[in-house]
C-alpha positions, 0 to 999 in steps of 0.5 A: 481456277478453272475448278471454280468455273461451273460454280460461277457459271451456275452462280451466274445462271441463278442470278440471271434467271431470276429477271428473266422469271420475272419478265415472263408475265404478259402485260396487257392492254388496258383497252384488251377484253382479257384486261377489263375482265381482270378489272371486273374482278377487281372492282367486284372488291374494291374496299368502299364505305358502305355507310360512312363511320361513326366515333367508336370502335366497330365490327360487322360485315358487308355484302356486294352484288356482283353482276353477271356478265355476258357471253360476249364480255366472258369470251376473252381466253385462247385468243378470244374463243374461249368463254371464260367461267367468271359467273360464280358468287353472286355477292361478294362477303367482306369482314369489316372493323375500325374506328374513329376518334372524335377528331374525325380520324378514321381507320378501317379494315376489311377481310375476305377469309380464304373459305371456298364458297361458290366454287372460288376461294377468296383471301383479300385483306383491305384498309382504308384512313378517311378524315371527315371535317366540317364544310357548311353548318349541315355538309361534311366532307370526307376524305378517304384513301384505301388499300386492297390486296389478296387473290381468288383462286378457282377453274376460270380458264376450265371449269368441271362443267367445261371439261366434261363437255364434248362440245368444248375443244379446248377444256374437255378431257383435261382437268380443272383448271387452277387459276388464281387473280392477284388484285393489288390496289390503292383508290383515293374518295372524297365524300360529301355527306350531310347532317341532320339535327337527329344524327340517325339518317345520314345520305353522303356522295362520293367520288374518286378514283382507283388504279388497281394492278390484277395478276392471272395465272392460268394452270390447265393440263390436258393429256392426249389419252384423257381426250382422244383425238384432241391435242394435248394442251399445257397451259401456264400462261401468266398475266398481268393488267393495269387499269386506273378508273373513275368512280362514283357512290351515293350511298346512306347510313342509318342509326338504329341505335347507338350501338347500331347502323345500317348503310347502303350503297350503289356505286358505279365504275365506268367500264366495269359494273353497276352495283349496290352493297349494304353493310351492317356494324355494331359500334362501342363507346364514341356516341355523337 
C-alpha cells in the first residue's frame, strides 16, 4: 500500500496544480489604466455592420481607424512607469462574408488572418446574426447580436526601439517582449435604418452595448550581462480585464450596383475611442 503513496501524492499534485494555474492570472479593475488600455484594444476590433446587409450571399472587406493614444493614457506597465507600445497599425483590416434571406435573417462573419503586418500579429474571428423588420412605411429596424474572438501578439511591454534605449531602465538590454491580448466578446445593437424609394443610399443608426473580457500575457527576459549594471529582470506576469461598455453608430450604405455597395461608419465607445470605418462587399443573387 505504502508503494502506491508517491503515485497518489503526484496524482494529487497534478490535480491540484491545475486551480491553482488557473488562479494565477491578475484580474483587473475595470476603473485601473492597465484595464482600459485592454479595452482599447478590444473596441479597436469590435465586429460592427459597417453598412448594413442586403439579401444575397457576400464577400469583401472593411477598414477601422485606430486612433493613437497619449503618452499618458499608454504609461500603464510596471506600476504605471512604463509607457507601453500600443501605437502600431493605424487601421484595423477584417475579411468579411454573410448572408441574408429575404425574410430579413441575416448571418455574418468576420476574420483578421494571422499575418504580422505593423510589427503585430493579429488572428481574430468574428460573427454576428441580425433580423431587420419593418417599423414605419420608410423605418426599419435591426436587430443584432455578435461575437468576437482571437489575440495579437507583439512587443507591447518592450519594443526593439525600447530595448536599445539606454535611457529606458526597465526594457534596455533585454529582448523584445512576446506579449500576446486574448479579446473574447459578445455585443447586442439595435439599428434604425431608413428606406428610400430608390433602395441605393440607405443612412441607419445604432446602439448597443458590449461586455468584452481581454487576457494579457507578458513575456520579457532580461539578463544582467546584456544590460550591465541594471537588475536582470523576468517578467511573465498575467492579466486579465473585464469591461461592459456602451456604444453608439451612424453609419451609411451605398448601392453602386447590384452586385455592389459601399458603407461607412463612425462609432463611439464612451471611454475607449472615437473612430470611422468603411467596408466594401460584393453581393450575389438576393437583389431587393
Amino acid at each position: 500500500m505504502s508503494s502506491r503513496n508517491p503515485v497518489l501524492a503526484a496524482l494529487a499534485a497534478a490535480i491540484l496544480a491545475a486551480p491553482a494555474a488557473a488562479q494565477s492570472r491578475r484580474t483587473l479593475d475595470p476603473s485601473d489604466p492597465q484595464a482600459q488600455l485592454l479595452g482599447y484594444f478590444a473596441t479597436a476590433m469590435s465586429f460592427t455592420p459597417v453598412g448594413l446587409p442586403h439579401p444575397g450571399f457576400s464577400i469583401g472587406g472593411a477598414l477601422g481607424l485606430i486612433p493613437d493614444l497619449s503618452a499618458e493614457e499608454r504609461r500603464v506597465g510596471f506600476g504605471g512607469t512604463k509607457g507601453e507600445a500600443a501605437n502600431r497599425c493605424p487601421v484595423y483590416p477584417r475579411l468579411t462574408a454573410g448572408w441574408m434571406a429575404r425574410g430579413g435573417l441575416a448571418v455574418e462573419a468576420g476574420y483578421t488572418p494571422g499575418a504580422e503586418v505593423c510589427g503585430v500579429k493579429a488572428n481574430v474571428v468574428s460573427a454576428a446574426v441580425s433580423y431587420r423588420f419593418a417599423l414605419a412605411p420608410t423605418w426599419d429596424g435591426v436587430a443584432r447580436v455578435s461575437l468576437l474572438s482571437g489575440s495579437v501578439e507583439g512587443d507591447f511591454t518592450c519594443s526593439a526601439a525600447d530595448t536599445a534605449d539606454a535611457a529606458d531602465l526597465t526594457c534596455y538590454g533585454g529582448a523584445p517582449s512576446a506579449d500576446r491580448i486574448a479579446p473574447s466578446a459578445y455585443g447586442f445593437d439595435i439599428a434604425f435604418a431608413r428606406r428610400n424609394a430608390a433602395g441605393r443610399f440607405e443612412p441607419y443608426l445604432l446602439f448597443g452595448f458590449a461586455r468584452a473580457r481581454v487576457d494579457f500575457d507578458v513575456n520579457y527576459t532580461r539578463t544582467t550581462p546584456n544590460a550591465g549594471n541594471l537588475p536582470a529582470l523576468d517578467d511573465h506576469e498575467r492579466m486579465q480585464a473585464t469591461l461592459t461598455r456602451v456604444h453608439a453608430g451612424l453609419g451609411a450604405g451605398w448601392r453602386l450596383a447590384r452586385w455592389m455597395s459601399l458603407g461607412a461608419e463612425v462609432y463611439y465607445e464612451p471611454g475607449a475611442m472615437l473612430t470611422a470605418r468603411g467596408s466594401a462587399r460584393f453581393t450575389f443573387g438576393g437583389a431587393r
